[in-house]
N, C-alpha and C positions, 0 to 999 in steps of 0.2 A: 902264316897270317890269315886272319880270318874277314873276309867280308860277304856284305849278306845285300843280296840286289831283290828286287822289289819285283814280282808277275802276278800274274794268276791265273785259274783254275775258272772250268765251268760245269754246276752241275744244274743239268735242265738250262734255264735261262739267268742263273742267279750265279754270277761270278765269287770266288773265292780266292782273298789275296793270300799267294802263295810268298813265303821268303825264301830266296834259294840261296842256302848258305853254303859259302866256298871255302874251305880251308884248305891251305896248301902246306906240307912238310917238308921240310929239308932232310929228316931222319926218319930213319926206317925204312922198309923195303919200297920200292917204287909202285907205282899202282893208280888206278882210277876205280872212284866207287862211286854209287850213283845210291842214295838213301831214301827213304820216305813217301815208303807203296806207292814206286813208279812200277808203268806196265812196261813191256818189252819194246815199244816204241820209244817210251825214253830208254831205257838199257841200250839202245842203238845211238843216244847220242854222244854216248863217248868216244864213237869212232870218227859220225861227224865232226864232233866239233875239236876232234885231235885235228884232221885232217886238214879240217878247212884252217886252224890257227897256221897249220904247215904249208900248206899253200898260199897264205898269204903273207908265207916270205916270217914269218915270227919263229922264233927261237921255245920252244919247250924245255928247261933242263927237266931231266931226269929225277922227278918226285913224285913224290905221292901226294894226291887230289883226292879229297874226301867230299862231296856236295849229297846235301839235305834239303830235301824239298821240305819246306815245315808250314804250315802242320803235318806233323807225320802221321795223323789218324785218316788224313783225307788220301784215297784212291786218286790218283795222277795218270793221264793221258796224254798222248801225241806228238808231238815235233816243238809245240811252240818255244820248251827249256834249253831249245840251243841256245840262241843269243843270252839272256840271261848268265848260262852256265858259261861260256865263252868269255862275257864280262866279267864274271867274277875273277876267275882265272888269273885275268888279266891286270886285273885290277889289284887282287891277291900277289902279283907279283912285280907292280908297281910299275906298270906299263902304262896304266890310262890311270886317268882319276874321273871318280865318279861326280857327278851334279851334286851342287849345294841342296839343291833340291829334291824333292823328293820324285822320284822319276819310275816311270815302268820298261821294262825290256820285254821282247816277246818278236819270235821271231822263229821260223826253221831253216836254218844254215842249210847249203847245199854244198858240195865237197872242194869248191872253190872258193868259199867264203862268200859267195854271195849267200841272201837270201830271198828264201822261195815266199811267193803267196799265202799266208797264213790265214786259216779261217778264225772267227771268233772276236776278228780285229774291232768292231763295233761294240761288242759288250766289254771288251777291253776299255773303251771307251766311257761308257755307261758308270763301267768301275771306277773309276778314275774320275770323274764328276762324284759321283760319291763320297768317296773316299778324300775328295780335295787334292787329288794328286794331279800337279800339273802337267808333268811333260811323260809323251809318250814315244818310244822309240820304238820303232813297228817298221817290214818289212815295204819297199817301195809301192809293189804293186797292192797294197795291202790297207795304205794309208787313205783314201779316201775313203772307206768304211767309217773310220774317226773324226774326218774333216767334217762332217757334217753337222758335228756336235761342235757346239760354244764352249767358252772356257777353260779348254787344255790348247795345249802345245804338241802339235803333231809333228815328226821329224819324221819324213821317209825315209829309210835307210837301203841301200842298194847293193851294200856291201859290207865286211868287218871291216878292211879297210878303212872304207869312208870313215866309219864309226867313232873305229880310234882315234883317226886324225880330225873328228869334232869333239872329242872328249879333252882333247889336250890341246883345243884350243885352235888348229891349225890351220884348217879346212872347216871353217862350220858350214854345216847344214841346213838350209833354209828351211825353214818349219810353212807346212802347209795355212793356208788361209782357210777358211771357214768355206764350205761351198756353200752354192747359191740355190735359192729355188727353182730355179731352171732343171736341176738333176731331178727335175718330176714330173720334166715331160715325157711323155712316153712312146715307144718305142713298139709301131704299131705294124711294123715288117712279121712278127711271128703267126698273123692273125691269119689262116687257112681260105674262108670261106666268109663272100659276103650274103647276106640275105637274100639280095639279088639273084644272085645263082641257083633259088632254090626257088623247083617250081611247085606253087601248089601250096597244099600245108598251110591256108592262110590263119586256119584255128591253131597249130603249133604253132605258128610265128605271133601269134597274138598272144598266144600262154606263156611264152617264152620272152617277150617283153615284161611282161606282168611279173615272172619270174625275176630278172636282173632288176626292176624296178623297185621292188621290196627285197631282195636277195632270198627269195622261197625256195623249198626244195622243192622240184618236180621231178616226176616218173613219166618216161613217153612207152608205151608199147604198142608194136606194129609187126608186120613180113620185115623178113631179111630185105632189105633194100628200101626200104618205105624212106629213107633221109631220115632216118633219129640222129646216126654219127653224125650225120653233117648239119642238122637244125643243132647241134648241143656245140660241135667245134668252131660255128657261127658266131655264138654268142658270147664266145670272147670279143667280138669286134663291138658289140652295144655295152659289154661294160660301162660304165661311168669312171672316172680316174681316180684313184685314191688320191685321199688329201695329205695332209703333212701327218698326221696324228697314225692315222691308217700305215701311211709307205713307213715308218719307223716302226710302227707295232712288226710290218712283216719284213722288215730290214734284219731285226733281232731273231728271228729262227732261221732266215738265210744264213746272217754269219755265223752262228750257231753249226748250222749245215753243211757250211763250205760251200754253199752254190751262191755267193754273190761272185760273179768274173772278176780277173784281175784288173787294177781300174778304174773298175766301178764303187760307186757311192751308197746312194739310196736304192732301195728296188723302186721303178719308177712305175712299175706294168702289173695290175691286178690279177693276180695267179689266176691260172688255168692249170691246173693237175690232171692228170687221167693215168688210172691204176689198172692194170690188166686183172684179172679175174684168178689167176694164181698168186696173186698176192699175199703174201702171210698176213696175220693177224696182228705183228706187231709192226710189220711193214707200212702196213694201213693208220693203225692207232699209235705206234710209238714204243718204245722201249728200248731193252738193253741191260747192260752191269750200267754203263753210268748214260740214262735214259738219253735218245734221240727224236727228235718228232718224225711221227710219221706225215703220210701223204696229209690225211684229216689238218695238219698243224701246217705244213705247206702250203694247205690252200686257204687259210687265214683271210679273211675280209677278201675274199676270190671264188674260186666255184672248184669242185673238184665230183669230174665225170667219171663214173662206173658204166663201161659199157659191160652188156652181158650180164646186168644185176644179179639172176637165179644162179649164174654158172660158179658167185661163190660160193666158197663155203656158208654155214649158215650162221657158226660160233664168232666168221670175221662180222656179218652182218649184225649180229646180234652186239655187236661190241659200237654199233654206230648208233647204237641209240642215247645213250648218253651223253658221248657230244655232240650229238644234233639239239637235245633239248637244254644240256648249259650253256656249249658255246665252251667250253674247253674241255679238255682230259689229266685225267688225275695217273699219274703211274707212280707207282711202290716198289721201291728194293730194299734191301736192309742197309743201305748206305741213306736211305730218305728216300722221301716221296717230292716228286717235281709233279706242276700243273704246265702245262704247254696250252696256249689261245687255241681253238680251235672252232672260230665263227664263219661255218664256209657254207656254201651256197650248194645242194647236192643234184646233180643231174642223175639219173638213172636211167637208164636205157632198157630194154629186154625181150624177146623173142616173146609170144604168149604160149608157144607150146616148145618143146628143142627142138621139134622139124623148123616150128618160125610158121606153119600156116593153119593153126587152128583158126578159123571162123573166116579167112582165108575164100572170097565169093569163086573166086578161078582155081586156085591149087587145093589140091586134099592133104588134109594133116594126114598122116601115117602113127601116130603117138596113140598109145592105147589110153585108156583113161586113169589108170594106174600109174604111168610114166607121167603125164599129164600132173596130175594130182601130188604128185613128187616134186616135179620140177615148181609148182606153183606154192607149194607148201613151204618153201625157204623163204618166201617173205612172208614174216607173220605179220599178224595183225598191228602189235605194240609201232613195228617201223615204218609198216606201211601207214599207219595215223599219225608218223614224225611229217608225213611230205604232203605240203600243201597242194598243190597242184596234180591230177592225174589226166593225162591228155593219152589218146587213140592216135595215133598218126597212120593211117591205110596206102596203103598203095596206092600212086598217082597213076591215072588214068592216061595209055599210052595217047588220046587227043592233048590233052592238056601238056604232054611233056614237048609236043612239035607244034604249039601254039603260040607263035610270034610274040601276037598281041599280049598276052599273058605278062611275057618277059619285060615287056616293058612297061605293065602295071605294078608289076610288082616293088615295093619298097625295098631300097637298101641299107643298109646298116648304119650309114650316118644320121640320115633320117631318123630310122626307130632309135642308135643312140643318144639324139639330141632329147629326142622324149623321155627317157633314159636318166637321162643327165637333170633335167626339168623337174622329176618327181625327184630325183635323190635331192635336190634342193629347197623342193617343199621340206621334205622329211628329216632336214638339216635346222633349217628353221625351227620343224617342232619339236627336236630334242637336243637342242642346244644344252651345252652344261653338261649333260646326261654322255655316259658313254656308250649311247645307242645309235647305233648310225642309220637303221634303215627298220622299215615294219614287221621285217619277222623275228626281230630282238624283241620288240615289249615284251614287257610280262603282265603280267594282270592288273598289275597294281595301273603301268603308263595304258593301259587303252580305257581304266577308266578316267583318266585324267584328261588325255587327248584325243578318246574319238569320238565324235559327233555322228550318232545314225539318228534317223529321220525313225519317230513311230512307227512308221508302214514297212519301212525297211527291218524295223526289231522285229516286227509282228512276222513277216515275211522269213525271216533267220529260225523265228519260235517251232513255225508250223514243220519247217524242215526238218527240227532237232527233232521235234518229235515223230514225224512220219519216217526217216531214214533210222530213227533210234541214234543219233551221232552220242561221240563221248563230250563231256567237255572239254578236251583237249581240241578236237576237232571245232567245236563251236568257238573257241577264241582263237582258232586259226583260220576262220572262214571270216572275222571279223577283220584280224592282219590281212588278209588277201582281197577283201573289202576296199579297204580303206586304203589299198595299193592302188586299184583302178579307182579310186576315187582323185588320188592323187594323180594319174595319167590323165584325168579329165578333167583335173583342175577344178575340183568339186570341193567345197571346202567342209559338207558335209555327206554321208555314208546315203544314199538313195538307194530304191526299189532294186531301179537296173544294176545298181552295183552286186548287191547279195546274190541276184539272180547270176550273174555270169560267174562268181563267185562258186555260187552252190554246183554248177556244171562241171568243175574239177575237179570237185570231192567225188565222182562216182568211180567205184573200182574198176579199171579199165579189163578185169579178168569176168566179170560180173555177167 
């Protein structure tokens, strides 16, 4: 008997509905085949989902099972073809009966018939609003990925057991509710380091605002120990929250990824990523036979820190320029080409020589000027014009670090977030509609639509372009970073002082 149950497939972010077709023999020799360019991770579910049927007490005769994943031109991956292949079987031998409806299964069996944690469970979701398919049956810890979405019917399932005995009626299984907005609060125990604790650096800490406020990329360099790690690992705490639009856009490369927890719903916490400096290059940017997002697509509407910026390579570096300046990444196999979002906020950190103390007033660099010249030569120009912001951060002066008074001058983190939170609200207001969320998105077209400078402040931007020779790249980025402290001052339009503290970031901190 042949029946054919209802999943799917994901290539990049764009789901593929798969039909897993079961037939079962009475005649011929006995056997389990698995069809339709699966990888070796389904080839292994034959064993599970033998096992688990035997473990849960069910009876196998002795036949031959033939299942096709169709379309058979699409490459197939992972675990999720247990349940699916499990129900058909089943159903193929007139065990269960399948929903009047049209329904999806998607699930990975564990050798007791339960099932495990399944990534992907969101876009499953996504599919299925598409496609008008109502009811989804998805792994227990797995189902709130789906819940958050309207208009389907989410069934956790805990077990094959259970399953059965809701398919025929016996035991039904309560279908999740819809979650609430509350799954966006967030969850502010991973945050390291308050402002507070950091003494000194009141020009980093002010750049650094300026930064999260518009989402700009800044470069800090300084000596080993100057606080750049810990000004950059801070500023996960001034974040501003993502909204509903934002947590779903970075919900979908999580379950994509597998990294949303068992559980869990929405990503409720504006990424913070940090890549170590041996990173591959697709580790970073993305890829694969069937593409994954890299760290760049992880840290989506979030910040993602490089510390050690020179100590990449130069071909991984050279590969950030392009989605620095679209805001996604495009990768190509002969299977198709996937775009993955990739609108993140870049922190950069770096030594200015590899001893860490060229220009250094107390230690002496040791670095020849050859060595020097190398190490400084892997950021070129093109990338170093992607980052708005260039800040010095120097070693803090042993008075200053055993100075009481200081520590309690100093601003903390809620504080500068609330400022934080106050400009992202202006900048919400002014591109409402727009799928811009913040000032270092415009493009040419929106700052001549929505920024307002002051004559004295153009004339004042004019003189600079032409005394530093900037590019134009740079001079529509000096207006986004403008028009950022304009918005922390609650200015409604672009002034003198703005440009000027403005133009103080652009200068090469290698210079």
């Amino acid at each position: 008997m042949l029946t054919k149950i209802l999943s799917a497939s994901h290539f990049g972010l764009e789901p593929n509905l798969i039909e897993v077709e079961v037939n079962v023999f009475k005649k011929g020799f006995p056997g389990f085949s698995i069809i339709g360019l699966p990888n070796k991770s389904i080839e292994e579910a034959k064993e599970r989902v033998k096992t688990a049927l035997i473990n849960s007490d069910i009876e196998i005769p002795n036949i031959k099972i033939v299942v096709n994943l169709a379309p058979a031109d699409i490459p197939k991956e992972g675990s999720l073809y247990d349940l699916p292949i499990a129900i058909g079987i089943l159903a193929s031998l007139g065990e269960v009966k399948l929903p009047l409806e049209k329904s999806f299964f998607y699930g990975e069996l564990s050798l007791d018939g339960g099932l495990r944690h399944t990534k992907g469970v969101f876009l499953l979701g996504l599919a299925a609003k598409a496609l008008k398919i109502k009811n989804l049956f998805v792994p227990f810890d797995s189902a709130n990925e789906a819940a958050v979405l309207s208009g389907i019917n989410v069934y956790p399932v805990k077990s094959l057991l259970e399953l059965i005995s809701h398919l025929n009626g016996i035991n039904l299984i309560s279908k999740l509710q819809k979650s609430k907005n509350q799954k966006l609060q967030e969850n502010t125990e991973q945050i390291e380091f308050d402002f507070s604790e950091i003494i000194g650096q009141e020009s980093a800490k002010r750049a650094m605002t300026i930064a999260a406020a518009g989402g700009h990329n800044i470069f800090m360099m300084g000596s080993p120990g100057a606080g750049k790690t810990m000004l950059a690992r801070a500023t996960a705490g001034i974040l501003p929250p993502l909204n509903e639009e934002e947590a779903l856009e970075v919900t979908k490369i999580y379950s994509l990824s597998g990294l949303i927890p068992a559980g869990e719903g929405l990503v409720r916490t504006r990424p913070f990523r940090t890549a170590h400096h041996t990173t591959s290059r697709i580790g970073l940017i993305g890829g694969g036979t069937n593409p994954h997002p890299g760290e760049i697509s992880l840290s989506h509407n979030g910040v993602l820190f490089l510390d050690e910026f020179p100590e990449f390579s130069r071909s991984t570096l050279e590969a950030l320029r392009q989605p620095m300046e679209d805001g996604e990444v495009s990768i190509t196999r002969i299977a198709g080409s996937v775009n993955f979002p990739a609108n993140f906020m870049l922190i950069a950190a770096a030594n200015p020589c590899p001893c860490g103390y060229l220009g250094d007033p107390k230690k002496e660099c040791k670095c020849t000027p050859r060595i020097i010249m190398k190490y400084q030569s892997k950021l070129s120009g093109p990338l170093m014009d992607r980052i708005d912001l260039h800040i010095n951060v120097p070693a803090v002066d042993i008075n200053k670090l055993m100075s009481q008074d200081l520590k309690l001058e100093t601003r903390n983190s809620k504080l500068i977030r609330g400022e934080v939170i106050k400009s992202r609200q202006i900048q919400n207001k002014r591109f409402k509609g727009l799928s811009v969320y913040t000032n270092s998105n415009m493009k040419n077209k929106h700052i001549k639509e929505f920024v307002d400078i002051t004559p004295e402040a153009q004339m004042l931007l004019k003189q600079a372009v032409n005394t530093y020779n900037l590019s134009a790249r740079t001079y529509f980025r000096l207006i986004k970073v403008s028009q950022t402290i304009a918005d922390l001052a609650e200015s409604k339009t672009i002034l003198p002082n703005h440009v000027a503290e403005s133009l103080q970031y652009r200068v090469r901190t290698n210079d």
